[in-house]
C-alpha positions in Angstrom: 33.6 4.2 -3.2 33.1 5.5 0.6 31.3 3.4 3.0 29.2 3.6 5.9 28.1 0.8 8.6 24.7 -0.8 8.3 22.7 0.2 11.2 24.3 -1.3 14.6 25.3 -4.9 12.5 29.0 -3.5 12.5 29.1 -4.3 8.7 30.7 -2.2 6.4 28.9 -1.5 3.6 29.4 0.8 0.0 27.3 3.9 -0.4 26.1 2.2 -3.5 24.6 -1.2 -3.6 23.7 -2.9 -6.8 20.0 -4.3 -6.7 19.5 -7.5 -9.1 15.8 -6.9 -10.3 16.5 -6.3 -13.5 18.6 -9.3 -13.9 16.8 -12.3 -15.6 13.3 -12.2 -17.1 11.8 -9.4 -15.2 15.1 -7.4 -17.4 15.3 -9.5 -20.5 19.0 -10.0 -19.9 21.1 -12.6 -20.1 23.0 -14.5 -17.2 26.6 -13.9 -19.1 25.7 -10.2 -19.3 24.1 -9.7 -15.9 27.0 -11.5 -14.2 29.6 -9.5 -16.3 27.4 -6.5 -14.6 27.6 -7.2 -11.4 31.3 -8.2 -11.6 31.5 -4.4 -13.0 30.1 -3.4 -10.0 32.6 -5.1 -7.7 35.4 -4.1 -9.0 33.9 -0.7 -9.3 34.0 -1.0 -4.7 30.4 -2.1 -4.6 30.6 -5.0 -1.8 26.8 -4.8 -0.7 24.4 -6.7 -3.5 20.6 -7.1 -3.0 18.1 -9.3 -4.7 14.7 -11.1 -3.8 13.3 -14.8 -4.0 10.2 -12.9 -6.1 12.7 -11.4 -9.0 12.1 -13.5 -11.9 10.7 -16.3 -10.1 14.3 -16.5 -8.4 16.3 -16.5 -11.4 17.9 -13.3 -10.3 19.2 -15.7 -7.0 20.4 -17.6 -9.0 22.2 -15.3 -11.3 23.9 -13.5 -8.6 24.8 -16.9 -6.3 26.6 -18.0 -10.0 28.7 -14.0 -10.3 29.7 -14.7 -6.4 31.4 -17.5 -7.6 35.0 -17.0 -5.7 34.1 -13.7 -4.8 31.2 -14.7 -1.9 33.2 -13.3 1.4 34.4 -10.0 -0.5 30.2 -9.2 -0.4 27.7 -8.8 1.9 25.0 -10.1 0.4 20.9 -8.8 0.5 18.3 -10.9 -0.2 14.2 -10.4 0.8 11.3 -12.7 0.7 7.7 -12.7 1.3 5.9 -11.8 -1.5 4.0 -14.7 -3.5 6.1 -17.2 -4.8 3.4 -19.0 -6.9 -0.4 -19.6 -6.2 -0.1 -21.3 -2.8 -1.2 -18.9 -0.3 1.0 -20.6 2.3 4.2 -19.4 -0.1 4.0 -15.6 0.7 4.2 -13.6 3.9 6.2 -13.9 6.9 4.8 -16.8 9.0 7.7 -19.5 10.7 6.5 -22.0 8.0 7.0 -20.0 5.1 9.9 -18.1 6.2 12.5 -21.3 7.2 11.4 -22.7 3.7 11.8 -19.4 1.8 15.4 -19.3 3.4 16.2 -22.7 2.7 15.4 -22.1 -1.4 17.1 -18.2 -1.4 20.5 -20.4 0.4 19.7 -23.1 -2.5 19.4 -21.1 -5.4 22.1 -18.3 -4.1 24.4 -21.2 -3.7 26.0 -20.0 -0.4 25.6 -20.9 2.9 24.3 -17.9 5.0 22.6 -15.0 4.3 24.4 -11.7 5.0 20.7 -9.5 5.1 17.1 -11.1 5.0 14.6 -8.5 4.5 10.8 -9.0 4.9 9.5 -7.6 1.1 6.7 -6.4 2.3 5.0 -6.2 6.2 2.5 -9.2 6.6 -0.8 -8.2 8.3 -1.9 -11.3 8.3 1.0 -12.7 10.8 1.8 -11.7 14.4 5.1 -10.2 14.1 6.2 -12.2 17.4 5.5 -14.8 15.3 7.5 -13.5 12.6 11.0 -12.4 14.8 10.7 -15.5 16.4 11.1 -17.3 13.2 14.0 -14.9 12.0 15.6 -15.4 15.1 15.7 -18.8 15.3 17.0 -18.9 11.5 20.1 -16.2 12.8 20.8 -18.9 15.6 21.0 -21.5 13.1 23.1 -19.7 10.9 21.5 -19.3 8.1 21.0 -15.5 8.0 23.1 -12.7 10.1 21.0 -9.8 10.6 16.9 -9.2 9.5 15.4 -6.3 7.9 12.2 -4.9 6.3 11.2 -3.4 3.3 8.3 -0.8 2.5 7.4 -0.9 6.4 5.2 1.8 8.1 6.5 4.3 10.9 4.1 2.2 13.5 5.1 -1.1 11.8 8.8 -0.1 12.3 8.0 0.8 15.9 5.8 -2.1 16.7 8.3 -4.5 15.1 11.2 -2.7 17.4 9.1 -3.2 20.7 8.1 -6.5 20.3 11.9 -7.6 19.7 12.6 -6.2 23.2 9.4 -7.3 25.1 9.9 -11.2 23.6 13.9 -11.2 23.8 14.0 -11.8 19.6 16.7 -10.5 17.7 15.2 -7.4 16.1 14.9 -5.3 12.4 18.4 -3.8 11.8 17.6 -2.1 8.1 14.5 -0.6 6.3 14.5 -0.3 2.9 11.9 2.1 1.1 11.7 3.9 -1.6 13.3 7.1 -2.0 13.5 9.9 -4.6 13.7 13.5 -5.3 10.3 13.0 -7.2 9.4 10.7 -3.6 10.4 12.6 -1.0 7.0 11.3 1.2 9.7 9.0 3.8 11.2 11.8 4.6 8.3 12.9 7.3 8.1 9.8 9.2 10.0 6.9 7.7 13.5 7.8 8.0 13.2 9.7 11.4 12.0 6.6 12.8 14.5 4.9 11.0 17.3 6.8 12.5 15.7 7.0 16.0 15.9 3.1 16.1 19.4 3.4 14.5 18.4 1.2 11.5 20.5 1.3 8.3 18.4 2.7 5.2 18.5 0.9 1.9 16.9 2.9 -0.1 15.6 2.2 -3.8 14.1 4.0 -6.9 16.3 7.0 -7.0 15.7 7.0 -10.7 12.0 6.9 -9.7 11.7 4.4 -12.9 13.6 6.1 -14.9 12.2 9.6 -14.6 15.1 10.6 -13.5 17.6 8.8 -15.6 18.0 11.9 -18.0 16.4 10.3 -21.3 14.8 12.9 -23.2 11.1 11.6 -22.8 10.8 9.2 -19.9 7.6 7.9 -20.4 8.6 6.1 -23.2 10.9 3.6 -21.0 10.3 0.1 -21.1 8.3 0.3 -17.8 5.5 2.1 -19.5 3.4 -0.8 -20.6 1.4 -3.6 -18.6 0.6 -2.7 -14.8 3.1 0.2 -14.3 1.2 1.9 -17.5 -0.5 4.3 -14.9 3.0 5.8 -13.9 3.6 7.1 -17.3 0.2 8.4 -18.5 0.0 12.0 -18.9 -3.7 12.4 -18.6 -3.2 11.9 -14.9 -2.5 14.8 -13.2 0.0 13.6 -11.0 2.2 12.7 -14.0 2.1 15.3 -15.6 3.4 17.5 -12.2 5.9 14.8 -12.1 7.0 15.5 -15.8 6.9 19.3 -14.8 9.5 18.7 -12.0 11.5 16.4 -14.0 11.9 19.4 -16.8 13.0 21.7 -13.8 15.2 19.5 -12.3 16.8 18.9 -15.9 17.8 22.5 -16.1 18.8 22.5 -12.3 21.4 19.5 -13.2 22.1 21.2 -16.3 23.4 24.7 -14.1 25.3 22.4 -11.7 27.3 20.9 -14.7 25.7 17.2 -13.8 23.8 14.8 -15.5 20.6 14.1 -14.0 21.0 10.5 -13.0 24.2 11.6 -10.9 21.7 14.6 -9.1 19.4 12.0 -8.7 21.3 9.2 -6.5 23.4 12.2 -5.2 20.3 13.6 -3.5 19.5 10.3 -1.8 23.3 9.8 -0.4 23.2 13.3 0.7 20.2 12.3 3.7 21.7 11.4 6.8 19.7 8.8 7.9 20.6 7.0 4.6 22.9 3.8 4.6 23.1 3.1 0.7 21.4 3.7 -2.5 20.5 0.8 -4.4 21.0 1.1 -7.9 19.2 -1.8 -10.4 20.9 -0.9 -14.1 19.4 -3.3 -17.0 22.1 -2.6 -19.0 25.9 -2.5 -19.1 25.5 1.2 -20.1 23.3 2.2 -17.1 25.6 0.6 -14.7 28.4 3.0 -16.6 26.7 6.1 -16.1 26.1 5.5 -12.5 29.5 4.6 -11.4 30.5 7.1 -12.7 28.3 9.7 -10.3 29.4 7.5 -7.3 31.7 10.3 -5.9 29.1 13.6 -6.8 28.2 15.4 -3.5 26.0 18.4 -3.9 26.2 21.8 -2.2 23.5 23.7 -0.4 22.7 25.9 -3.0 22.3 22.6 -5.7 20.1 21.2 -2.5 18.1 24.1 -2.4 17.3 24.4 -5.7 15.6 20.9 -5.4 13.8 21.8 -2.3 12.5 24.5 -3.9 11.0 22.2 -7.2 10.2 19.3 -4.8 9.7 20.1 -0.8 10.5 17.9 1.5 8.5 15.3 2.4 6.3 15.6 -1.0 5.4 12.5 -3.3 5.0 14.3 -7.0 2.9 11.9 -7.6 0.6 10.1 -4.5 0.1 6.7 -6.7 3.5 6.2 -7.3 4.3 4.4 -4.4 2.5 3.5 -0.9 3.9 3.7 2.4 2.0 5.1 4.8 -1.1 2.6 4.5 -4.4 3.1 3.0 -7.6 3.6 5.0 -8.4 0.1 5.5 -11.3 0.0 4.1 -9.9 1.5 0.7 -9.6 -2.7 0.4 -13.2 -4.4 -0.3 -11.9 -7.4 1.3 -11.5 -6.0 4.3 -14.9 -5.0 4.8 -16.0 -8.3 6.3 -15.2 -11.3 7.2 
């Protein structure tokens, strides 16, 4: 497993990481079976693991803090926070209060005593971000986290964030993570230049893009395709069903280059320069397999082209399938008055 430093944090970090979504409810998989996962990916040369508070309810924490067991300084270890952690509206978003208490329950429930990477979940525009580094800081001073990140942040929230850490003398964003696929290409334009001109280490996620690109024979009959993600996988929309176009070309691209899909898929996003790692979040023992075993796949130009030439660069198949350059603010009702 080859590694690459994390932004200017001097921390060495795999080219994989394994994300924890899928382990506990939000999965339906056990804590034996998820630890015996990430163990897997360990001893596999993963050292870089990344969860949230938010991942079923923080039983994913807690699943991981009981697999570090013994093993806690061998990993640097991700976690993120900000997004609502129950009906309170003071337990969500990135003011001082929230934050030192949402550290304080990811240290508890992770059962460990710092926090290698704290990543906002999502940007808060409802908090200064002075307000926000300041409180990150502090917590990096006390010891409780070692370096800050954000996730799912615009180009101008990236920059604003960046400035503001000089101008106020606060310890600043070292990592971004967005989403990135070959079916999500949309970062490419503005996310990740800004990225690397701020020298940020890139986490991305999705490279399976939900499992569109996870080689099954029909992907929109995943587990995903029911309840609020429904939309993804309907193909009366006509962004899914360009998206299920692509996938059938890329098939046959992978197919030529004697790969399986999965292994194009997280190949492509290693192949970007500005990108740090590739999180990978299996549900299953199986899925983990499969993707281990593409760790080491690098793709020539001509494989490279071939997907440029199905998907451009800086294309999003499919608009709805993720946001990260914001809506116009209006778009949200709420916003329309006070």
């Amino acid at each position: 497993m080859k590694h690459r430093i994390l932004g200017g944090t001097g921390l060495s970090v795999s080219e994989y990481a394994l994300g924890a979504m899928m382990f506990g409810a939000m999965g339906d998989t056990g804590h034996d079976e998820s630890i015996r996962m990430i163990h897997t990916a360990l001893d596999a040369g993963i050292n870089l693991v990344d969860t949230a508070d938010v991942y079923s309810g923080g039983e994913s924490e807690v699943i991981v803090g009981k697999a570090l067991k013994g093993r806690r300084d061998d990993v640097v270890l991700a976690t993120k926070g900000g997004l609502p952690m129950g009906d309170d509206p003071n337990r969500r978003g990135a003011s001082a209060r929230w934050l030192h208490r949402a550290v304080e329950d990811s240290l508890r429930r992770l059962d460990t005593d710092r926090i290698d990477l704290y990543q906002l979940h999502r940007p808060d525009p409802y908090t200064d971000v002075d307000e926000t580094l300041g409180a990150l800081s502090d917590l990096i001073r006390a010891g409780k986290i070692r370096a800050v990140g954000g996730s799912f942040f615009a180009p101008e929230e990236i920059v604003e964030a960046q400035w503001t850490a000089e101008r106020r003398g606060h310890h600043r964003f070292r990592s971004e993570q967005p989403p990135y696929s070959i079916l999500t290409r949309g970062v490419e334009n503005r996310v990740l230049p800004t990225a690397q001109r701020y020298g940020l280490g890139v986490l991305t996620f999705g490279p399976l893009n939900s499992g569109w690109l996870s080689g099954r024979a029909d992907p929109t009959a995943g587990h995903r395709n029911a309840g609020a993600g429904a939309k993804m996988f309907d193909l009366t929309r006509p962004g899914v069903r360009a998206k299920a176009d692509a996938v059938r070309k890329l098939t046959a691209l992978a197919a030529e280059a004697g790969l399986p899909l999965s292994h194009l898929a997280t190949a492509f996003v290693r192949a970007h320069p500005a990108v740090t790692a590739v999180l990978i979040g299996p549900r299953r023992p199986e899925h983990l397999a499969d993707l281990l075993a593409g760790a080491d796949v690098e793709l020539g130009d001509d494989v490279l082209d071939g997907i440029d030439a199905i998907v451009p660069p800086g294309v999003d198949v499919n608009p709805d399938d993720f946001y990260i350059d914001p809506a116009p603010a209006l778009t949200d009702k709420r916003l329309r008055r006070r």
